[in-house]
C-alpha positions in Angstrom: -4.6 -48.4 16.3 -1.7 -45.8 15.1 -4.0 -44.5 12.7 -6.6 -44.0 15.4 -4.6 -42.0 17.3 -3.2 -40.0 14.4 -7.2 -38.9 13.8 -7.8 -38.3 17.2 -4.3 -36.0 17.8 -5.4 -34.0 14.2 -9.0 -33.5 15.7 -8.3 -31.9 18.7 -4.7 -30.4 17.4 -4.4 -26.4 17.1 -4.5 -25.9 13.6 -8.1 -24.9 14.5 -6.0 -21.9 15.4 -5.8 -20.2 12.1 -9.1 -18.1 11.4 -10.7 -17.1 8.1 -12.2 -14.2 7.0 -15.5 -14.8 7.6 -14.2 -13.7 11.1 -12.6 -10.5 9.7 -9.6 -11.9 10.9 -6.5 -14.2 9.7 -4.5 -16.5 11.6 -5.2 -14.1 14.5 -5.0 -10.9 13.0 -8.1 -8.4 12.8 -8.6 -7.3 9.6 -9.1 -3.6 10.6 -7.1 -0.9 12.2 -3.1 0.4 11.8 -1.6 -0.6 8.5 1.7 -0.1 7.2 2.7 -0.6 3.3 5.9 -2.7 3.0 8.1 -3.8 0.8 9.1 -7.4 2.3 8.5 -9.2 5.2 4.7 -8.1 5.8 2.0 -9.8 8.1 -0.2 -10.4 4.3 0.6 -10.5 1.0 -2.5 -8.9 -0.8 -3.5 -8.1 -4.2 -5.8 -5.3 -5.4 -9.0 -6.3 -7.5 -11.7 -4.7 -9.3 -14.4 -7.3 -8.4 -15.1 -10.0 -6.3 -12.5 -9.3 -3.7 -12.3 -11.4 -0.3 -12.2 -7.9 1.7 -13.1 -4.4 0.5 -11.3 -2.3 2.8 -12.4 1.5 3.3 -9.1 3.7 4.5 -10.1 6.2 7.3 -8.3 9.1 8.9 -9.0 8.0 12.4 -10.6 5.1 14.5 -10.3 2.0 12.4 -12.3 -0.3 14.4 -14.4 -1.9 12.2 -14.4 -4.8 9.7 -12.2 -3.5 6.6 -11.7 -0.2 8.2 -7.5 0.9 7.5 -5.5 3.9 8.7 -2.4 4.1 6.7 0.2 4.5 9.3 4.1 4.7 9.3 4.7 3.6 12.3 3.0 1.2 15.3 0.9 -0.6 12.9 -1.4 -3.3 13.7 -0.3 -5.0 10.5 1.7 -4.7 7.1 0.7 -5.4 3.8 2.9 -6.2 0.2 0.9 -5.7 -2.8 1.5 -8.4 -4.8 0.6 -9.8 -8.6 0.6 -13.5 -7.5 0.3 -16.2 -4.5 -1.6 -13.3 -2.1 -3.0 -14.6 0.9 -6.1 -12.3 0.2 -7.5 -10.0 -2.0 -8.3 -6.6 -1.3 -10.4 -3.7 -3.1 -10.9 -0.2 -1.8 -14.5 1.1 -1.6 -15.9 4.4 -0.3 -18.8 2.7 1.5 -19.5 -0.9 3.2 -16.2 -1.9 3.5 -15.6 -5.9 5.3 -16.7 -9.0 3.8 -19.5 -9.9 1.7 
């Protein structure tokens, strides 16, 4: 009966919460708008491919409101990034046109 329970607890238990990317969002973040370059302590770790990246981002002067779209801010960012080499929680490469997810 414990194990039951268990199941029925994990079913209905909000680790639905986290979202992928197929949404252009993660764990409740949209994938688009403000972003701020750090050092430590960012919202995602990211690294930077040539091909087959999980978003292609296209940076943009001014309304970022689409799927992959990124303003480079310094302040009031919607999110931060860290470039890193290893253990990114997605990977990113810039394009000029049809930035989101493929």
């Amino acid at each position: 009966m414990n194990k039951f329970l268990i199941f029925i607890s994990l079913l209905f238990s909000p680790v639905l919460y986290a979202s992928s990317l197929s949404s252009c969002s993660l764990n409740g973040v949209n994938l688009y708008g403000k972003v701020k370059v750090v050092e430590h302590f960012a919202t995602f770790k990211v690294k930077v491919v040539r091909n087959f990246a999980d978003l292609k981002f296209k940076e943009v002067a001014h309304f970022a409101d689409k799927c992959g779209e990124w303003q480079f801010v310094n302040n009031f960012e919607d999110f931060s990034i860290q470039y890193v080499d290893a253990f990114e929680d997605f990977s990113i490469m810039k394009v000029d046109n049809f930035p989101g997810i493929d």
